[in-house]
FIFIKE-918824 format. One record per atom (N, C-alpha, C): residue in one letter; residue number from 1; x, z, y; chain. Coordinates in Angstrom, 3 decimals. Each point is the difference from the previous one (the first is absolute). Layout:
<rovos>
- resn; resi; xx; zz; yy; chain
- A; NUM; X; Z; Y; A $
...
</rovos>
This chain:
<rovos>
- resn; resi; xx; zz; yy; chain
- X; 1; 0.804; 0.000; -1.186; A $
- X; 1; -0.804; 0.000; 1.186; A $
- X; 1; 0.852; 0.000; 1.257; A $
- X; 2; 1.013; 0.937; -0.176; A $
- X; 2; 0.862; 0.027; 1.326; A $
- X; 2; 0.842; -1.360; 0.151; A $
- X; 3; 0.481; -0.329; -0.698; A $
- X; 3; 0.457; -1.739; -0.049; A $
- X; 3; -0.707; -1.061; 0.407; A $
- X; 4; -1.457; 0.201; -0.316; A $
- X; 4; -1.464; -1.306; 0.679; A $
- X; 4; 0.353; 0.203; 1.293; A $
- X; 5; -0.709; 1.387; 0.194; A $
- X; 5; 0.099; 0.495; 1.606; A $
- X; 5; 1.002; -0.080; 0.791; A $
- X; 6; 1.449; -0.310; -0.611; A $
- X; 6; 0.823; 0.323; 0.828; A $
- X; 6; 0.035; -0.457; 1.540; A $
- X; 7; -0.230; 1.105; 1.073; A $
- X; 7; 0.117; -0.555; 1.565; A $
- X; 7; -1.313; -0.720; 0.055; A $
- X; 8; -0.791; 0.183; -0.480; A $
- X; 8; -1.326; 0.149; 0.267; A $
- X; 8; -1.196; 1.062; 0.340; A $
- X; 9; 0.467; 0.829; -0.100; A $
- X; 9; -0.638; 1.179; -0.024; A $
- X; 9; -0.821; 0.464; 1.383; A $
- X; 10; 0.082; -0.907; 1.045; A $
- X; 10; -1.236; 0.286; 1.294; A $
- X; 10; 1.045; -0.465; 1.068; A $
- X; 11; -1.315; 0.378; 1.343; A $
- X; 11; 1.044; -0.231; 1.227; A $
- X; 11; 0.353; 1.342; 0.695; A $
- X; 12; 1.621; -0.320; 0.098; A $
- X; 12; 0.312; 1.560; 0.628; A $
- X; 12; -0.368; 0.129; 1.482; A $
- X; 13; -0.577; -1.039; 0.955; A $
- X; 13; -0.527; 0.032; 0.557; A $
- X; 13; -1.420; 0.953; 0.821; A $
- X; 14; -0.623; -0.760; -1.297; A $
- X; 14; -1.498; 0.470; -0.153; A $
- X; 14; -0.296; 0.881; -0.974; A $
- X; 15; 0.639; 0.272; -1.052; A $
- X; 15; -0.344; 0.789; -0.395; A $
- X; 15; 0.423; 1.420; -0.232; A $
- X; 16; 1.484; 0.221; 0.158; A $
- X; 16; 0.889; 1.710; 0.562; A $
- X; 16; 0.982; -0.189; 0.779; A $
- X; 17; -0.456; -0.324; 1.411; A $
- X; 17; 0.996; 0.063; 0.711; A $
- X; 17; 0.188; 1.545; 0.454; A $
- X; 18; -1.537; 1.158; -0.148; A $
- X; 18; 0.139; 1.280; -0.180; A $
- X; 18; 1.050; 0.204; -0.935; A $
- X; 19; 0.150; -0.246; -0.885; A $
- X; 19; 0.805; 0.981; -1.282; A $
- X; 19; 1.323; -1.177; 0.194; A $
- X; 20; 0.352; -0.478; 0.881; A $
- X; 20; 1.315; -0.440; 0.732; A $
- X; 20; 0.268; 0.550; 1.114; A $
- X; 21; -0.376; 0.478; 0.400; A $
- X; 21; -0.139; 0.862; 1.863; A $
- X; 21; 0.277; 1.152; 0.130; A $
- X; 22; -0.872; 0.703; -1.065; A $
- X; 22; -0.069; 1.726; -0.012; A $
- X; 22; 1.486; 0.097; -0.728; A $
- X; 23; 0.403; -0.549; -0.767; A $
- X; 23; 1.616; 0.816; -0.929; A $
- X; 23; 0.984; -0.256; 1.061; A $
- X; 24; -0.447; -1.067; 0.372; A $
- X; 24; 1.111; -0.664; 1.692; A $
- X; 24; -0.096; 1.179; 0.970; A $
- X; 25; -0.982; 0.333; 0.561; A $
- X; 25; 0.022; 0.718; 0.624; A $
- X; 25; 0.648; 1.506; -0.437; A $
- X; 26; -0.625; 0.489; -1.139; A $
- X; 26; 0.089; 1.499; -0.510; A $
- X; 26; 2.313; -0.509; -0.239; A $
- X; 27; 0.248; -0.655; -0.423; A $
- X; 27; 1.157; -0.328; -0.158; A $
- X; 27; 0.833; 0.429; 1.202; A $
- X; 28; -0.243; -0.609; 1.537; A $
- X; 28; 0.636; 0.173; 1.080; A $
- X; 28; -0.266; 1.473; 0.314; A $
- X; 29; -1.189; 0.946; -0.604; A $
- X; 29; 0.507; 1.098; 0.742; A $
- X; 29; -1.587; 0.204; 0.401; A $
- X; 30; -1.021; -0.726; 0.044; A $
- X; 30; -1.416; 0.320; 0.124; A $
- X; 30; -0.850; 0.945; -1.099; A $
- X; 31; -0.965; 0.682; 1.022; A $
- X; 31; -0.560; 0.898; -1.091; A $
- X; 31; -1.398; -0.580; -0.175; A $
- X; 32; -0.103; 0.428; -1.238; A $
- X; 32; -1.363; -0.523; -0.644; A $
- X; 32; -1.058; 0.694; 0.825; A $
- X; 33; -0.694; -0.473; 0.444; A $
- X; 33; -1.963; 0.629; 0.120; A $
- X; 33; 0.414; 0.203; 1.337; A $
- X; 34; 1.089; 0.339; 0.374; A $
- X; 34; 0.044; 0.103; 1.443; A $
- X; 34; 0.127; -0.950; 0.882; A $
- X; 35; 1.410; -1.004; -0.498; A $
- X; 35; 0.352; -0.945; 1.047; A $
- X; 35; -0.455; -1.600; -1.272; A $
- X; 36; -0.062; 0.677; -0.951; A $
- X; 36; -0.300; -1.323; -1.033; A $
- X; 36; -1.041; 0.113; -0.712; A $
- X; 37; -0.967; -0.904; 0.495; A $
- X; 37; -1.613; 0.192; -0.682; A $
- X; 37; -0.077; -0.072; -1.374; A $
- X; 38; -0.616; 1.159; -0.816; A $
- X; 38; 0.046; -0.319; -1.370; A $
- X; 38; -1.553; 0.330; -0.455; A $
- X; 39; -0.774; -0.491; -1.244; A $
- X; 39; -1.102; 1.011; -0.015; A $
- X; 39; -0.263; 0.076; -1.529; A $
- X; 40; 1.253; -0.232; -0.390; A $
- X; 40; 0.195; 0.432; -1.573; A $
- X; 40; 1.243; 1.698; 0.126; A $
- X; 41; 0.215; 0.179; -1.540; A $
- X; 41; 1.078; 1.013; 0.040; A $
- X; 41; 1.152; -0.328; 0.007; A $
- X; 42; 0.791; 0.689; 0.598; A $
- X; 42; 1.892; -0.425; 0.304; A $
- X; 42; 0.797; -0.527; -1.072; A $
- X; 43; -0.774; 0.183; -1.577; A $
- X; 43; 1.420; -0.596; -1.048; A $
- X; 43; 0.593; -1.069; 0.877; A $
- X; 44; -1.348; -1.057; -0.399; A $
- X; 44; 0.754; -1.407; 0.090; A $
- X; 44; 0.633; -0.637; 1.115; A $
- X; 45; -0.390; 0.249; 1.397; A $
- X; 45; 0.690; -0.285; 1.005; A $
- X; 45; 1.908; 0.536; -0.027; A $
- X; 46; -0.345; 1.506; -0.606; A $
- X; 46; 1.149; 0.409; 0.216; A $
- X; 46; 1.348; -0.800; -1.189; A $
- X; 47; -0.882; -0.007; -1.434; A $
- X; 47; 0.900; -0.729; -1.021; A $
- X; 47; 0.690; -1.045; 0.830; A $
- X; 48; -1.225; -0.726; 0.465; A $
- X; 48; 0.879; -1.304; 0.160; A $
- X; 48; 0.684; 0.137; 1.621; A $
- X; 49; -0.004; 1.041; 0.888; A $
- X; 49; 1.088; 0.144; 0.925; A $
- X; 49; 0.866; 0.283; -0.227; A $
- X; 50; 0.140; 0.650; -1.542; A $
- X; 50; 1.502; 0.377; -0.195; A $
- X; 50; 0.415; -1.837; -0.796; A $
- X; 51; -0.765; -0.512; -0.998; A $
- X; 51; 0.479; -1.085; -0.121; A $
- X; 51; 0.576; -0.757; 1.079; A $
- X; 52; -0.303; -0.296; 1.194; A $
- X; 52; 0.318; -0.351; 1.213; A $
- X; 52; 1.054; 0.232; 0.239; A $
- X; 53; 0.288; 1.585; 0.066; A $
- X; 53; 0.993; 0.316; 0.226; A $
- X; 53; 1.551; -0.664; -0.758; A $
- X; 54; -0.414; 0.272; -1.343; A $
- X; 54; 1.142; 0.132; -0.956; A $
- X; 54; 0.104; -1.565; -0.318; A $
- X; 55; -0.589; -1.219; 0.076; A $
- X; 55; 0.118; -1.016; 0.041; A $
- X; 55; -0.132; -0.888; 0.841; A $
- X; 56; -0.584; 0.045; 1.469; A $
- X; 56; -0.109; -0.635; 0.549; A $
- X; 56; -2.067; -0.555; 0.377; A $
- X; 57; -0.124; 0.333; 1.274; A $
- X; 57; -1.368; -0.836; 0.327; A $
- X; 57; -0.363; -1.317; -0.628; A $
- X; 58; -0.593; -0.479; -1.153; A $
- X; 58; -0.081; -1.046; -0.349; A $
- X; 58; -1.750; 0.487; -0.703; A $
- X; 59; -0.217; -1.820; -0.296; A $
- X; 59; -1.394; 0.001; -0.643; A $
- X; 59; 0.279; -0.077; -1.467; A $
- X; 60; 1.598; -0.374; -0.111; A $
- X; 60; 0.172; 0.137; -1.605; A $
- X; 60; -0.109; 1.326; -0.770; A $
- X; 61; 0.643; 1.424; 1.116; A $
- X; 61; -0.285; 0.930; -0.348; A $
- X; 61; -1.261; 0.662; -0.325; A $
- X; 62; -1.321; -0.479; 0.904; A $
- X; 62; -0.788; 0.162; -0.415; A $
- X; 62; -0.446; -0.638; -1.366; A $
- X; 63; -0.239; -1.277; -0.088; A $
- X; 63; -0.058; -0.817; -1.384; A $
- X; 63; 0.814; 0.817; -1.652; A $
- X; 64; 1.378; 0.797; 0.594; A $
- X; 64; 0.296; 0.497; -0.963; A $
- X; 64; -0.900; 1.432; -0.653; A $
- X; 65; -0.084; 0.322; 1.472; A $
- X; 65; -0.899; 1.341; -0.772; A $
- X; 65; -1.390; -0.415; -0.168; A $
- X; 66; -0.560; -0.668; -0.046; A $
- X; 66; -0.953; -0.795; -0.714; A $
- X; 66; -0.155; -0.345; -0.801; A $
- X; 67; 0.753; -0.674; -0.646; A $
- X; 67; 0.811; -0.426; -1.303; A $
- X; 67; 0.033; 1.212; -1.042; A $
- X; 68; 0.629; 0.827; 0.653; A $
- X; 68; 0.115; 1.172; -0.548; A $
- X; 68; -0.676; 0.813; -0.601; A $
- X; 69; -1.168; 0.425; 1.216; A $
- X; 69; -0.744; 0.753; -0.094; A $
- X; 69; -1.009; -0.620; -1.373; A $
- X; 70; 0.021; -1.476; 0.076; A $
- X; 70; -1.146; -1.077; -0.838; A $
- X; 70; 0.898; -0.031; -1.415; A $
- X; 71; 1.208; -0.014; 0.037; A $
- X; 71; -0.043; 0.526; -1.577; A $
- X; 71; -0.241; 1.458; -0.819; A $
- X; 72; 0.307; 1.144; 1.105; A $
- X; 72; -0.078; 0.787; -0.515; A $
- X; 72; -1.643; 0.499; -0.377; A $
- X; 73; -1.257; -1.030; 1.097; A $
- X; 73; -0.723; 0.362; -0.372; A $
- X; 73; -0.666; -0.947; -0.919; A $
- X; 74; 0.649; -0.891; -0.499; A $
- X; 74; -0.599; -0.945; -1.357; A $
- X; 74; 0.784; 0.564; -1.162; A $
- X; 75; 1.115; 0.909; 0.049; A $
- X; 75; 0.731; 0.771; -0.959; A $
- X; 75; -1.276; 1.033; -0.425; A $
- X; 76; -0.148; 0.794; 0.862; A $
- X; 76; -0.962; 1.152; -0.155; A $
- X; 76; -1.543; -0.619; -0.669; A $
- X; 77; -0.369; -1.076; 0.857; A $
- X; 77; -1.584; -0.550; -0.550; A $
- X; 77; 0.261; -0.146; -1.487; A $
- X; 78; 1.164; -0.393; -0.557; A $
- X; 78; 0.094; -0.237; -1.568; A $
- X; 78; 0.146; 1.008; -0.565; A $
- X; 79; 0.938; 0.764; 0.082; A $
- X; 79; 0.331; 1.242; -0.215; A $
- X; 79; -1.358; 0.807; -0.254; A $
- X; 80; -0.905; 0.236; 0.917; A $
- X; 80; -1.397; 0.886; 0.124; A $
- X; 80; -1.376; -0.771; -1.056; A $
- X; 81; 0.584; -1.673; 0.391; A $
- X; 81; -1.039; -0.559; -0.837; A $
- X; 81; 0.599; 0.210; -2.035; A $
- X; 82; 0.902; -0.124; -0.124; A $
- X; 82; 0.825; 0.660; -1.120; A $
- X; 82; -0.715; 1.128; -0.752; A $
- X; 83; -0.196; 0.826; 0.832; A $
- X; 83; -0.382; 1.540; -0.697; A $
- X; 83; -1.670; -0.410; -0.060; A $
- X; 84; -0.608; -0.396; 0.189; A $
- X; 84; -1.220; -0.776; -0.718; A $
- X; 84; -0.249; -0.930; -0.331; A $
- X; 85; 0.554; -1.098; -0.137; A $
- X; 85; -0.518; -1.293; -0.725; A $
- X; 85; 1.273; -0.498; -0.833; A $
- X; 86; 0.071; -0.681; -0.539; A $
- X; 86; 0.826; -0.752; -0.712; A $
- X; 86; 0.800; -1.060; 0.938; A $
- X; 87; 0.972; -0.522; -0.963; A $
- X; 87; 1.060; -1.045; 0.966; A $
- X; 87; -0.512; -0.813; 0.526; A $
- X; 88; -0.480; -0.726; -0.324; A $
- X; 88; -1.058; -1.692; 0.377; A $
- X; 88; -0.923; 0.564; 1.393; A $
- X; 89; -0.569; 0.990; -0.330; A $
- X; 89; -0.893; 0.501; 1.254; A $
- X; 89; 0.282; 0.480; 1.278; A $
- X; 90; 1.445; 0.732; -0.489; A $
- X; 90; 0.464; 0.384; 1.053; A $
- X; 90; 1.054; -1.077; 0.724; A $
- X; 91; 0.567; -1.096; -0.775; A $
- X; 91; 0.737; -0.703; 0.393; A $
- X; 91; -0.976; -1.044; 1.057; A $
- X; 92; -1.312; 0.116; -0.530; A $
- X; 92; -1.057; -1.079; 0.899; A $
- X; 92; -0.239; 0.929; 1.170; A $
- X; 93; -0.386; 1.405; 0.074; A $
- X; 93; -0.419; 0.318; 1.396; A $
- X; 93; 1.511; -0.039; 1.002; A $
- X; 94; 1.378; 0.471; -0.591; A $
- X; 94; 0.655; -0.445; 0.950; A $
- X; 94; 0.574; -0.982; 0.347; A $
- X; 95; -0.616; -1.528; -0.970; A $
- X; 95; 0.616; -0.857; 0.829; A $
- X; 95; -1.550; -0.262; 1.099; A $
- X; 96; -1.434; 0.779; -0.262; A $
- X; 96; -0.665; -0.491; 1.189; A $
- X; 96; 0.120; 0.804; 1.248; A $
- X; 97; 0.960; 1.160; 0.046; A $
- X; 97; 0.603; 0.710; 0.891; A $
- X; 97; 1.049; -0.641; 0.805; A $
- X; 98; 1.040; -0.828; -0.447; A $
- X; 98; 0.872; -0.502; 0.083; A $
- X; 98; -0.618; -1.382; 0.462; A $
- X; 99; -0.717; -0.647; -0.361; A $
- X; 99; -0.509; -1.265; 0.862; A $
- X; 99; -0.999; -0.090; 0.549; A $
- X; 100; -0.776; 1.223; 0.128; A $
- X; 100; -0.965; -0.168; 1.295; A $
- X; 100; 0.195; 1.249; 0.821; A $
- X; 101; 0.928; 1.047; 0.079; A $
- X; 101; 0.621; 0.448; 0.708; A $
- X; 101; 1.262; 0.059; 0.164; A $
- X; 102; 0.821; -0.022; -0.180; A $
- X; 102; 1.600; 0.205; 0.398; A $
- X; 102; 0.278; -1.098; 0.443; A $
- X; 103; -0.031; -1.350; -0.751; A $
- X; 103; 0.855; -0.984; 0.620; A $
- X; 103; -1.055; -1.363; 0.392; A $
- X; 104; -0.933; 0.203; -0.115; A $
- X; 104; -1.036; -1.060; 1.238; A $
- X; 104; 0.392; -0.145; 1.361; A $
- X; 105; -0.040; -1.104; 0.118; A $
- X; 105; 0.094; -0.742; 1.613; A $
- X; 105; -0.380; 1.399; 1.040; A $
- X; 106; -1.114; -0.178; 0.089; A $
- X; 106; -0.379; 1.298; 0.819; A $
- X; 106; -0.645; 1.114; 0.057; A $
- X; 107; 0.517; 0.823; 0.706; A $
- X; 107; -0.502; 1.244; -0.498; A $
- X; 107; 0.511; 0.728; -1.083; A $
- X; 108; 1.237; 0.088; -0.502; A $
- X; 108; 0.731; 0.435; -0.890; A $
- X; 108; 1.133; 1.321; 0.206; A $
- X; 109; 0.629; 0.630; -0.667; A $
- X; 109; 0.231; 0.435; -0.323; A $
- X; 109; 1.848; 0.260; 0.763; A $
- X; 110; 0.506; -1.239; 0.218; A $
- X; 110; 1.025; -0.384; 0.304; A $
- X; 110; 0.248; -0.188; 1.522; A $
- X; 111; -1.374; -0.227; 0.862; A $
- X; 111; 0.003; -0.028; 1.359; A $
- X; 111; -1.255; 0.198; 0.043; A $
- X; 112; -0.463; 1.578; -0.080; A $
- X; 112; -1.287; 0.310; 0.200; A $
- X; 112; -0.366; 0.664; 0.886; A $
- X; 113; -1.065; -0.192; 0.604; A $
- X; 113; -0.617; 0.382; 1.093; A $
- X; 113; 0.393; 1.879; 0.678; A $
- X; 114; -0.076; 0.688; -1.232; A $
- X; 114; 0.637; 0.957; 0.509; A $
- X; 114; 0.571; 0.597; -1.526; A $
- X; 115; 1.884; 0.177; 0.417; A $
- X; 115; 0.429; 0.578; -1.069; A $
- X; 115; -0.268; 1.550; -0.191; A $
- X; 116; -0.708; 0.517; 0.950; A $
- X; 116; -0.344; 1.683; -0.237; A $
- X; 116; -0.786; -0.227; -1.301; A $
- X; 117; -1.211; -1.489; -0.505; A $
- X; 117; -1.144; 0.128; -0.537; A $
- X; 117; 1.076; 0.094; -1.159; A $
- X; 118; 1.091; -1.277; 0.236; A $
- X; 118; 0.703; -0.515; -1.219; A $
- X; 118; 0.533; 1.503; -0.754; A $
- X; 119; 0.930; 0.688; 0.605; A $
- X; 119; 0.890; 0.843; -0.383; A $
- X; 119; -1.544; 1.277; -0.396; A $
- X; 120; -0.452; 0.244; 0.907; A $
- X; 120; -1.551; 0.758; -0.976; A $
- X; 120; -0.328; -0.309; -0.904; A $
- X; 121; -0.463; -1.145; -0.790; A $
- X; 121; 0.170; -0.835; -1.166; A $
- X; 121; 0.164; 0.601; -1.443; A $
- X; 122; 2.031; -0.572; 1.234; A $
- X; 122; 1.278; 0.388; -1.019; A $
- X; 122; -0.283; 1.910; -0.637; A $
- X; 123; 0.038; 0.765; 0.934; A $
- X; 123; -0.114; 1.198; 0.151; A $
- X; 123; -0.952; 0.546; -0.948; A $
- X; 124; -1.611; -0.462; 0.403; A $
- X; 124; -1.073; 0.123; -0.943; A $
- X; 124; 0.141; -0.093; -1.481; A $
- X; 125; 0.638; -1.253; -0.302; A $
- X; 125; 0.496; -0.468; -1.420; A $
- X; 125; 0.845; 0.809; -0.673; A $
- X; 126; 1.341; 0.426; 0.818; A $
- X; 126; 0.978; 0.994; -0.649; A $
- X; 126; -0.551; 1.144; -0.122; A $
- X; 127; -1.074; 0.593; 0.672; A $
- X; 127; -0.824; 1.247; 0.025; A $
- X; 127; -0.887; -0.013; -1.302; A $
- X; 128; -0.407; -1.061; -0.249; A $
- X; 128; -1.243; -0.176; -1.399; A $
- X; 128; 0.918; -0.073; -1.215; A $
- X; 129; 1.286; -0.865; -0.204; A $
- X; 129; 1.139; 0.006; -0.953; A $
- X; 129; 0.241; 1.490; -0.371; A $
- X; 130; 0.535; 0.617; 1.406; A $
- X; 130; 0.680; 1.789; -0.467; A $
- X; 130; -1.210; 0.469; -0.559; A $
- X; 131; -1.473; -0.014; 0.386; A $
- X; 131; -1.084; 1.113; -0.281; A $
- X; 131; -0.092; -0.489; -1.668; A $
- X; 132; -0.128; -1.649; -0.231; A $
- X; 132; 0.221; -0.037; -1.406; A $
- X; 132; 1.124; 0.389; -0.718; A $
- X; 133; 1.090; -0.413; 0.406; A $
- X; 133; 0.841; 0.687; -0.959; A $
- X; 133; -0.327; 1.525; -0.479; A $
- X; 134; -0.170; 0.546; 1.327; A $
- X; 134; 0.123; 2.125; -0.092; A $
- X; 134; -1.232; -0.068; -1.070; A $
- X; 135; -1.300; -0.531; 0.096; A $
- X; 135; -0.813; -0.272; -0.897; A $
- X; 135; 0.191; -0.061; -1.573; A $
- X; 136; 0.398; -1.062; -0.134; A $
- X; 136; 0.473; -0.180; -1.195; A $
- X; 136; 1.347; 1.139; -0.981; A $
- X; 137; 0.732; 0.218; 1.130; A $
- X; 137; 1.602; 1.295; -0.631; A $
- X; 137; -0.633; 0.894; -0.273; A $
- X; 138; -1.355; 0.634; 0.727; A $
- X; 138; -0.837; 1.145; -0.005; A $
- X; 138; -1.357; -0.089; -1.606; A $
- X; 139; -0.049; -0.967; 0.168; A $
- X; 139; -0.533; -0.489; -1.623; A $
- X; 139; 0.859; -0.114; -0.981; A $
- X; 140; 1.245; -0.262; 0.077; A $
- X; 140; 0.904; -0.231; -0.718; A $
- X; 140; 0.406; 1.240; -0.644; A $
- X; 141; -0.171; 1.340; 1.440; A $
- X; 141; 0.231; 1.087; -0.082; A $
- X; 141; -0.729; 0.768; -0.804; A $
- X; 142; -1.321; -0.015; 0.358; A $
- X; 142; -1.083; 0.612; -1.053; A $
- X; 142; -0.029; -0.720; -1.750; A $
- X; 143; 0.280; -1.344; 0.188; A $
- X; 143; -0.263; -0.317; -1.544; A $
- X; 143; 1.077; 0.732; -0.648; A $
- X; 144; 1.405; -0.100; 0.527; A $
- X; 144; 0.978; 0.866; -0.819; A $
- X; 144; -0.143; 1.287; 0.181; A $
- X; 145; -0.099; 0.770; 0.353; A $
- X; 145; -0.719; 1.125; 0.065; A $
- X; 145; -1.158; 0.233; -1.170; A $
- X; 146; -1.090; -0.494; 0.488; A $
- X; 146; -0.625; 0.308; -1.558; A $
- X; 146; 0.281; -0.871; -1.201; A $
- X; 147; 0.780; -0.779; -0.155; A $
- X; 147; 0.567; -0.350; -1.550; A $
- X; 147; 0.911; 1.661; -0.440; A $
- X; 148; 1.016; 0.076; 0.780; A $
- X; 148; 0.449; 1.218; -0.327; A $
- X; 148; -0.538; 0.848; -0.184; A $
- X; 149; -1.248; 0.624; 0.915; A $
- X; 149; -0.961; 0.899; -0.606; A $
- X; 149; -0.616; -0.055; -1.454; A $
- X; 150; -0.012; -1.966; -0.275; A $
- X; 150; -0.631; 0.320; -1.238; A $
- X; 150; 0.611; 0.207; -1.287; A $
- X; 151; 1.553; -0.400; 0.286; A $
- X; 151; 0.677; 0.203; -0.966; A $
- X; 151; 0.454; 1.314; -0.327; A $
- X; 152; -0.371; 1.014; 1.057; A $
- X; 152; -0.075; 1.203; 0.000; A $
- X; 152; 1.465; 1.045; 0.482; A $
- X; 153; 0.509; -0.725; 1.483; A $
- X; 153; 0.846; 0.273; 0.640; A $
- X; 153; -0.266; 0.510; 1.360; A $
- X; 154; -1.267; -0.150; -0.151; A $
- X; 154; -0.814; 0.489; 1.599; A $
- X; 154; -0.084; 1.489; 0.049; A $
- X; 155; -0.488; 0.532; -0.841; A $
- X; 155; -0.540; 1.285; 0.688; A $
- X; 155; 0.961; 1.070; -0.817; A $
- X; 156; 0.942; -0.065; -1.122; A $
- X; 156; 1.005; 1.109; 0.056; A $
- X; 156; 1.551; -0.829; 0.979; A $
- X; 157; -0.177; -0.309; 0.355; A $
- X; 157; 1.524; -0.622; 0.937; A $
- X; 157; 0.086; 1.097; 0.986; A $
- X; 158; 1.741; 0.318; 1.046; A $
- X; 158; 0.149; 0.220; 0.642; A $
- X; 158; -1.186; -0.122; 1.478; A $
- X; 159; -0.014; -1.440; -0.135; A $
- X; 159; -0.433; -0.699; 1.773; A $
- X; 159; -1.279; -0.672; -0.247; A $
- X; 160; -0.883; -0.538; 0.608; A $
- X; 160; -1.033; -1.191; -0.072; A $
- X; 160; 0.448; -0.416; 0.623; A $
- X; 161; 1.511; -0.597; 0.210; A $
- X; 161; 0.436; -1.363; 0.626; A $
- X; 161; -0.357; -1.083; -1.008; A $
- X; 162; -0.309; -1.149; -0.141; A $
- X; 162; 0.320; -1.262; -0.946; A $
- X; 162; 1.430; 0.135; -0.038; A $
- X; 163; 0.476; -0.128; 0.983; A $
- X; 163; 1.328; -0.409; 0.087; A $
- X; 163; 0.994; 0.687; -1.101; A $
- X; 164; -0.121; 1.084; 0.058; A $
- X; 164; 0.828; 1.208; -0.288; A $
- X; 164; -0.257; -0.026; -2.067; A $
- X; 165; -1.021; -0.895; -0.344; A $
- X; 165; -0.645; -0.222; -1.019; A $
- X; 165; 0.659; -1.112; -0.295; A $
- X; 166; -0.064; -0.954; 0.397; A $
- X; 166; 0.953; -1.233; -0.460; A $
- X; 166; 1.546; 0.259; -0.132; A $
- X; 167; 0.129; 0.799; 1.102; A $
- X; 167; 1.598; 0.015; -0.043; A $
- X; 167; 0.652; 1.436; -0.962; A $
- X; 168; -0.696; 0.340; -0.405; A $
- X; 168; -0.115; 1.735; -0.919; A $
- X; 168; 0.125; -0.833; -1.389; A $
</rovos>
């Protein structure tokens, strides 16, 4: 998808010359909400003022963290679609993640209207990944736990750790 699209991805014109302006600005030394209109939250302006910083004012820099942000969140859409469906299913919803959001002409992912939404997204996604994982270690936790109980290591043992049961 990122190869079709390549340098297609909108007009920086018309469509973020905000999310080219505000890191420019916050970069030289401007403060947000005060002297630089914002009416999202500070991540993303600020990420990419330090990108600014550390590489240089460019639209490529933006494009990169775009890029970025759009694999890590077609990494995660598979990843999440994974823990419920099978390969084929999950391989189909993220390639319709991946070609009707991330790397479409417009409105994408790569030069989008506002990267606060993008990097919220990103954020949201890594937030639903950790709650599943802790989910699942915590099931993982209880099933070993009561296998050991049933094999009858639970209730004369030292601890009701699992842990302390596997490794005993």
């Amino acid at each position: 998808g990122l190869a079709v699209s390549w340098q297609r991805w909108g007009n920086p014109l018309v469509d973020c010359g905000r999310e080219m302006n505000q890191p420019l600005r916050l970069a030289e030394g401007e403060m947000l909400y005060s002297e630089v209109r914002h009416i999202y939250g500070p991540l993303s302006p600020y990420i990419n003022a330090t990108l600014y910083k550390i590489f240089g004012p460019s639209l490529g820099v933006l494009y990169a963290d775009g890029i970025l942000t759009a694999l890590v969140i077609v990494a995660l859409v598979y990843w999440l679609s994974r823990q419920v469906m099978g390969r084929a299913p999950s391989l189909a919803a993220t390639l319709s993640v991946t070609w009707l959001c991330a790397f479409k002409q417009a409105g994408n992912y790569v030069l989008p209207y506002s990267y606060s939404a993008l990097h919220g997204c990103a954020l949201g996604l890594v937030s639903l990944a950790l709650l599943v994982r802790f989910v699942k270690a915590r099931d993982e936790r209880e099933t070993l736990g009561s296998s050991n109980e049933k094999h009858g290591q639970g209730s004369g043992s030292r601890s009701g750790d699992p842990t302390v049961h596997v490794c005993a």
